[in-house]
ROMI-495274 format. One line per 8 residues: number of its first residue (from 1); their letters; for each residue x, y, z of N, C-alpha, C. Coordinates in Angstrom, 2 decimals, padded with zeros to 5 digits. Layout:
# residues N
NUM) a) X/Y/Z/X/Y/Z/X/Y/Z; ...;
END
This chain:
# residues 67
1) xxxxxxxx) 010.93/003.63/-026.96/010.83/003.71/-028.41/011.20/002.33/-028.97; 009.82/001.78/-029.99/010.50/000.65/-030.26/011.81/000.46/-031.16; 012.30/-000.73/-032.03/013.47/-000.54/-032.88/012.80/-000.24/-034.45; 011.46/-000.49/-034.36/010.89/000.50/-035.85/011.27/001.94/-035.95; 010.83/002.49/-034.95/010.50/004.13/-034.68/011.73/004.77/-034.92; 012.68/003.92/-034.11/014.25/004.33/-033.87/015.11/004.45/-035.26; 014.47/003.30/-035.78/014.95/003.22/-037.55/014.85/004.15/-038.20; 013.56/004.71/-038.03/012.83/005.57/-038.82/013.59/006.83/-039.38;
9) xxxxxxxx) 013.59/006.94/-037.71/013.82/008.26/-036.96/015.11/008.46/-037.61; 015.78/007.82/-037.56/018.06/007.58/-038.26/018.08/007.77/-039.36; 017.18/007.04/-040.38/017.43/006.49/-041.86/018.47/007.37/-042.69; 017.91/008.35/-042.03/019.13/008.91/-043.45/020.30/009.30/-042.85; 020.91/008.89/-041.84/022.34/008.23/-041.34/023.04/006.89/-042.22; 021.93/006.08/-042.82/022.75/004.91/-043.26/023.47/004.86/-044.37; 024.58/004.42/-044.98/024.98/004.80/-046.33/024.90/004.62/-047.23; 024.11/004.38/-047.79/022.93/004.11/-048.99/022.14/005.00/-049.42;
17) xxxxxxxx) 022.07/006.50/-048.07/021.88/007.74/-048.40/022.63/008.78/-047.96; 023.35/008.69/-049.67/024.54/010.09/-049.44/024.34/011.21/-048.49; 024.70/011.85/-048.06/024.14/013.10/-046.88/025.01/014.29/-047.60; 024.21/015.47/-047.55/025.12/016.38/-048.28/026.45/017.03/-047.21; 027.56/017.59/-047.61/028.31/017.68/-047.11/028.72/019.09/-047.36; 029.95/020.14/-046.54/030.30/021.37/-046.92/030.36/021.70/-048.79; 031.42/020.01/-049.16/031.38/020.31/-050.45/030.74/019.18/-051.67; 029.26/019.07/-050.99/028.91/018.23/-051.91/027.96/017.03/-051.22;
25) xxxxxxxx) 028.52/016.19/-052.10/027.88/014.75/-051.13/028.85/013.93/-050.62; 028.97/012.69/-050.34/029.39/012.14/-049.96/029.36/010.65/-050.41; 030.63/009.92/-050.62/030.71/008.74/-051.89/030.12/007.72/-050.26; 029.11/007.12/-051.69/028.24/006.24/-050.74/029.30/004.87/-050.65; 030.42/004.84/-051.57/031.39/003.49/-050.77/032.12/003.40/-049.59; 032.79/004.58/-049.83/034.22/005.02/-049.30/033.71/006.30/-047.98; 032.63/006.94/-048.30/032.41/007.95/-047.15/032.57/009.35/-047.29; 033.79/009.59/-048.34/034.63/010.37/-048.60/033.59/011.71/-049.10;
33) xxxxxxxx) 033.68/013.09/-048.79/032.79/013.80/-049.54/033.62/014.19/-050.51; 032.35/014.44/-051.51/032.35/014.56/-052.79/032.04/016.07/-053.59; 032.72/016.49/-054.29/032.29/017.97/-055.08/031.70/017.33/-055.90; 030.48/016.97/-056.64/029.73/016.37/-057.75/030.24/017.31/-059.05; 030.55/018.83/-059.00/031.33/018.85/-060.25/032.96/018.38/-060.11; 033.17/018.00/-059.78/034.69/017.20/-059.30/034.92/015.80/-059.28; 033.38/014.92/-059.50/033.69/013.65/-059.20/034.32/012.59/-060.35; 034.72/011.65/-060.02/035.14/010.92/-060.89/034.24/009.95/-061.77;
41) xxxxxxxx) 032.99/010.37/-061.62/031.58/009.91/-062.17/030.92/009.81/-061.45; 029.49/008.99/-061.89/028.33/008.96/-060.90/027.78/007.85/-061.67; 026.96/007.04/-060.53/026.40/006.11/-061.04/025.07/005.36/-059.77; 024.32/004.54/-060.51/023.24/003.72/-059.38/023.72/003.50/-058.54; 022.98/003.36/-057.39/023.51/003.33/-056.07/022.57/003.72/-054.89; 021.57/002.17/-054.80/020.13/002.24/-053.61/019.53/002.84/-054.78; 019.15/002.67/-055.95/017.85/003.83/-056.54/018.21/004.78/-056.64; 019.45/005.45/-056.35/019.73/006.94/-056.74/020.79/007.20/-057.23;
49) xxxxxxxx) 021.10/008.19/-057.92/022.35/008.76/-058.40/023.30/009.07/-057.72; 024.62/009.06/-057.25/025.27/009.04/-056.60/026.42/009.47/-057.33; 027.63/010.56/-056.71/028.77/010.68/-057.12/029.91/009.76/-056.49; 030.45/009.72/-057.26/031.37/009.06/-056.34/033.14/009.61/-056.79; 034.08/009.50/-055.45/035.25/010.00/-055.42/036.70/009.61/-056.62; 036.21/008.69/-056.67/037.49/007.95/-057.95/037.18/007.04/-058.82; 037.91/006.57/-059.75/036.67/005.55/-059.86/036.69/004.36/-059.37; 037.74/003.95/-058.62/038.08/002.89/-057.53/036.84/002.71/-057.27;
57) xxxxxxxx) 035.62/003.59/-056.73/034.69/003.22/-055.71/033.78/003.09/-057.09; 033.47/003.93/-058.25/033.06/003.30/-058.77/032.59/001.77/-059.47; 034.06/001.62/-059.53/033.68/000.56/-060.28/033.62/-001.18/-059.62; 033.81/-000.55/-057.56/033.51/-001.52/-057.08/031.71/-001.31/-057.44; 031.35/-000.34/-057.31/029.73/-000.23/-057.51/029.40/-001.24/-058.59; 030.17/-001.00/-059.53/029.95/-001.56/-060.87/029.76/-003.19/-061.02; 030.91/-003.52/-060.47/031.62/-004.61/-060.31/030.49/-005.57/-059.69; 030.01/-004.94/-058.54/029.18/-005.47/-057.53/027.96/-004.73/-057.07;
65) xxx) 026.81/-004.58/-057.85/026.01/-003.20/-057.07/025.17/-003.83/-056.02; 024.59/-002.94/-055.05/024.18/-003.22/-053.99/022.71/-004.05/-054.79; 022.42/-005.20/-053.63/021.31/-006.15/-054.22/019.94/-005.48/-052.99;
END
């Protein structure tokens, strides 16, 4: 298998796409899952909406969003 296919095949392992979790999603900074009615906001993040756990991780998002 080349390293395209292999990519492919993973993608939504990488963290740039939240993965849903028992309770929720999962903060695309920190890892941490997330209850989205529980979060400490949500914001851009890769093109998508994203919750995130505090706003610590927010507002590194903020601060710095992914290029």
């Amino acid at each position: 298998m080349d390293m395209r296919s292999r990519h492919d095949d993973d993608h939504s392992a990488h963290a740039h796409h939240p993965r849903p979790t028992s309770t929720g999603l999962k903060d695309p900074v920190c890892g941490m899952a997330v209850d989205p009615a529980k979060a400490a906001g949500s914001g851009e993040y890769h093109g998508t909406t994203s919750p995130f756990c505090t706003a610590t991780c927010l507002d590194k998002v903020k601060a710095d969003p992914p290029r």
